[in-house]
C-alpha positions as CSV (number, residue, x, y, z in Angstrom):
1,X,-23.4,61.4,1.1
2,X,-24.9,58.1,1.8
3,X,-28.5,57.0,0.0
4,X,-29.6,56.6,3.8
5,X,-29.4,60.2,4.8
6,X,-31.6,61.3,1.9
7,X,-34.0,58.7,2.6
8,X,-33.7,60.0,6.2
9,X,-34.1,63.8,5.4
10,X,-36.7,63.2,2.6
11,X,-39.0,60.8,5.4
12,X,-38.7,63.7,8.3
13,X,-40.0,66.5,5.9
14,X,-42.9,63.8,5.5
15,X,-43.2,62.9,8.9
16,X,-43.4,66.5,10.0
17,X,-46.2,67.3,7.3
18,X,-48.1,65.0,8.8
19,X,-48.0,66.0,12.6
20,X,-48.4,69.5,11.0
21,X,-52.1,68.2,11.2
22,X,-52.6,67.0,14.3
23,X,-54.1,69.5,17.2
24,X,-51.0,69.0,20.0
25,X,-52.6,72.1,22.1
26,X,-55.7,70.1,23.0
27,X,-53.0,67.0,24.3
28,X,-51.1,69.0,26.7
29,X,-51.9,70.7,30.2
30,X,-52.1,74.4,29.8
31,X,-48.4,76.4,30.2
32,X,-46.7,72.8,29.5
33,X,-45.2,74.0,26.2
34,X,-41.3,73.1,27.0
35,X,-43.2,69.5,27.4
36,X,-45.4,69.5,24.2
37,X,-42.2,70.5,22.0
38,X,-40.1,68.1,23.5
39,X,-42.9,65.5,23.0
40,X,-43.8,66.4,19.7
41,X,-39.7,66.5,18.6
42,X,-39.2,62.9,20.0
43,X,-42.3,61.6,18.2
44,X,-40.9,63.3,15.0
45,X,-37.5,61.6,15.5
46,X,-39.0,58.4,16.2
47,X,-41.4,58.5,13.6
48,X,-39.0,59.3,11.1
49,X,-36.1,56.6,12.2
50,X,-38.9,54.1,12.0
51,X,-40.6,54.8,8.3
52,X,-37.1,55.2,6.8
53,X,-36.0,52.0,7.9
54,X,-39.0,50.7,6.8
55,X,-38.5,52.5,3.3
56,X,-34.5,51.1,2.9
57,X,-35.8,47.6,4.7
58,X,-38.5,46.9,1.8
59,X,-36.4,48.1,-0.8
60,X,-33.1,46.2,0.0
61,X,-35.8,42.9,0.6
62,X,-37.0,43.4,-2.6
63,X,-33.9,44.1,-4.8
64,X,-35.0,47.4,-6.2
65,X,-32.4,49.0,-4.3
């Protein structure tokens, strides 16, 4: 297994510590919660592909890597 899929497994458990702390319920209209889960799963995937390439971006740019 690729370096890349770590990074990428290692950044979503981050990623979804972090929206674990955001209140989602007071987003959404009431009996929308297909919606909110599909929202809040697309915000986790985007998150995630964004701060690990981020993550293996700065470290191939600065040779540590």
């Amino acid at each position: 297994m690729s370096v890349k899929f770590f990074v990428y497994l290692l950044t979503m458990v981050v990623v979804l510590y972090a929206m674990d702390a955001l209140r989602m319920n007071e987003i959404f209209k009431k009996n929308r919660v297909f919606q909110a889960r599909l929202f809040y799963l697309l915000v986790l995937l985007a998150l995630t592909y964004l701060v690990a390439n981020f993550i293996m971006d700065f470290f191939l740019s600065s040779q540590i890597y």
